[in-house]
C-alpha beads as a LAMMPS data file, in Angstrom:
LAMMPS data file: protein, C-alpha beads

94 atoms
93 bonds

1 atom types
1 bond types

-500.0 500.0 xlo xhi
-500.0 500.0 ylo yhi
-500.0 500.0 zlo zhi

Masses

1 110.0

Atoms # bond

1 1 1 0.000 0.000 0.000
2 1 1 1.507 3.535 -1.171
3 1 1 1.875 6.279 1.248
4 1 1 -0.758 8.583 -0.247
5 1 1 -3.625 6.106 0.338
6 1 1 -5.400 4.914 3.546
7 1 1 -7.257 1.412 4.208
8 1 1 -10.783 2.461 5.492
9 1 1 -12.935 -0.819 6.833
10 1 1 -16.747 -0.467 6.119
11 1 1 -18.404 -3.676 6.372
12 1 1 -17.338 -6.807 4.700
13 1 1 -15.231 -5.402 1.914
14 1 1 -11.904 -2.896 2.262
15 1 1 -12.168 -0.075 0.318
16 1 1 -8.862 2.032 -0.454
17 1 1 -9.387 5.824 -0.426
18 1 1 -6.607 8.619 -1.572
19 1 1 -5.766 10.915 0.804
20 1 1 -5.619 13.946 -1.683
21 1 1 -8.855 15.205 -2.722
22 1 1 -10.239 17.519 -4.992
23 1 1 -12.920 20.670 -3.820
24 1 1 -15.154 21.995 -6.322
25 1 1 -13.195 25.670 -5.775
26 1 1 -10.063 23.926 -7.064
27 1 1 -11.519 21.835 -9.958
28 1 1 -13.205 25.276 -10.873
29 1 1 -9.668 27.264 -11.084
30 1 1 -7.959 24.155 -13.264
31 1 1 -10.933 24.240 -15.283
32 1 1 -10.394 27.781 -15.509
33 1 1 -6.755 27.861 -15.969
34 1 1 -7.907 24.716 -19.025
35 1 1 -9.082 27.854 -20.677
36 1 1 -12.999 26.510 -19.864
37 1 1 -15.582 29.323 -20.151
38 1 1 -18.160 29.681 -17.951
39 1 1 -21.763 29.170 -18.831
40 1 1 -25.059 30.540 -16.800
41 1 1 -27.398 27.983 -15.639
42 1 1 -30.289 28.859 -12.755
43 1 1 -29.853 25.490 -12.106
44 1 1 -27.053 26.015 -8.720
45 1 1 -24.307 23.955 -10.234
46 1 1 -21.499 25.329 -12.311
47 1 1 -21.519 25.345 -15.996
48 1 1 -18.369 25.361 -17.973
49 1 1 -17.580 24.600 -21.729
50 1 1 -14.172 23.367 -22.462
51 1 1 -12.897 22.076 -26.130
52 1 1 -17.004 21.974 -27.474
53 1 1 -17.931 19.878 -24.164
54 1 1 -20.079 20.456 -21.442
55 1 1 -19.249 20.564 -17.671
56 1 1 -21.050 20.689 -14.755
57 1 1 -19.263 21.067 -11.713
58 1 1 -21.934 20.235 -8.677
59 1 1 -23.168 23.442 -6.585
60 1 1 -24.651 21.706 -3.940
61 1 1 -23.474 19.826 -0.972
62 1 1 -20.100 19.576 0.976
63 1 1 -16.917 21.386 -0.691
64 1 1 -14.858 17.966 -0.996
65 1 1 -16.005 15.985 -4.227
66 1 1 -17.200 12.667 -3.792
67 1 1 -15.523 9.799 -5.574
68 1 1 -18.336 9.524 -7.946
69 1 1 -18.824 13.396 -8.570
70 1 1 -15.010 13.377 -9.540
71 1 1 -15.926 10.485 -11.409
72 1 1 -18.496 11.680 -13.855
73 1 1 -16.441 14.943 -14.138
74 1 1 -13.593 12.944 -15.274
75 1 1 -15.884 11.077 -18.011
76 1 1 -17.297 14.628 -19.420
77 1 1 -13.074 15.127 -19.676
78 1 1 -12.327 12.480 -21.075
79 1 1 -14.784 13.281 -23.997
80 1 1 -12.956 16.493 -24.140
81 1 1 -9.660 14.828 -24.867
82 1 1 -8.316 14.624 -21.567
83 1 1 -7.504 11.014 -20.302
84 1 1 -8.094 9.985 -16.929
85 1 1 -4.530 9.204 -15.679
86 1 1 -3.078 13.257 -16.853
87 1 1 -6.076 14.013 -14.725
88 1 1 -5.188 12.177 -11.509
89 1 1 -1.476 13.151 -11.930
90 1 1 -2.542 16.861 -12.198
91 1 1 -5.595 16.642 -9.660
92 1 1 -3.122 14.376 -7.081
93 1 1 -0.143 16.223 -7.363
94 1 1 1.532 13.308 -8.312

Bonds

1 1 1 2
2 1 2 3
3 1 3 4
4 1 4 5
5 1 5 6
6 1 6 7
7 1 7 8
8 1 8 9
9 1 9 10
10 1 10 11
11 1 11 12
12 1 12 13
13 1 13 14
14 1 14 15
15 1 15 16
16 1 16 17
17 1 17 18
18 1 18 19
19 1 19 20
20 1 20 21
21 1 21 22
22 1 22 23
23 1 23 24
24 1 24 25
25 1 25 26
26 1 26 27
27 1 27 28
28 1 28 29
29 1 29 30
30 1 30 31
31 1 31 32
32 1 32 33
33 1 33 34
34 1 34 35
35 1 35 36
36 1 36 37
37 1 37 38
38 1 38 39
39 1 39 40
40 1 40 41
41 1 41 42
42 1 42 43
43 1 43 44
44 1 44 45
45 1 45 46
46 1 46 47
47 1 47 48
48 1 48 49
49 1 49 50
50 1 50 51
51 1 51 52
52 1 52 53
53 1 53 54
54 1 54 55
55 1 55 56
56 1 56 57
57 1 57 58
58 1 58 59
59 1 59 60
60 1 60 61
61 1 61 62
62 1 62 63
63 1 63 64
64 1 64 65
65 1 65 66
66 1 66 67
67 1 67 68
68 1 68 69
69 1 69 70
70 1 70 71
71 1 71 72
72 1 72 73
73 1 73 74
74 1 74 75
75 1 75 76
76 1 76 77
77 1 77 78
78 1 78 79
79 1 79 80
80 1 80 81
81 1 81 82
82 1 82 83
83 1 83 84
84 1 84 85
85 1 85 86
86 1 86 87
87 1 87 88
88 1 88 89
89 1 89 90
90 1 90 91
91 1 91 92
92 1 92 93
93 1 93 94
């Protein structure tokens, strides 16, 4: 097991969590700093288009993104031409 990960115990199965994680203020700024533009929605989250693809950043709820948040973030990404490990060495600090 690598130093930047912890072994949390919930139930019958071992789940391995990383330590770093990503806020919605900081995925805003590198989405941002991607050159994304910002787009107006009434609907509370934030709206961004980067390379011709949508992203929605969620409004609501506590600061730290969830696994699957980051998750479907990542897959509206990767449609943009990003691929999933650049993202996790940039997001990580890896």
């Amino acid at each position: 097991m690598s130093r930047s990960s912890t072994l949390r115990q919930d139930g019958p199965r071992a789940r391995l969590y990383p330590e770093k994680v990503i806020t919605r203020r900081e995925l805003e700024r590198w989405l941002l700093r991607e050159g994304a533009v910002r787009v107006k929605r009434a609907d509370g989250h934030k709206h961004f288009t980067l390379r011709g693809r949508h992203v929605v950043v969620l409004g609501h709820g506590p600061q730290t993104l969830s696994a699957t948040s980051v998750s479907l973030v990542m897959k509206q990404l990767e449609q943009a031409g990003y691929s999933r490990e650049q993202l996790r060495r940039e997001w990580g600090g890896e």
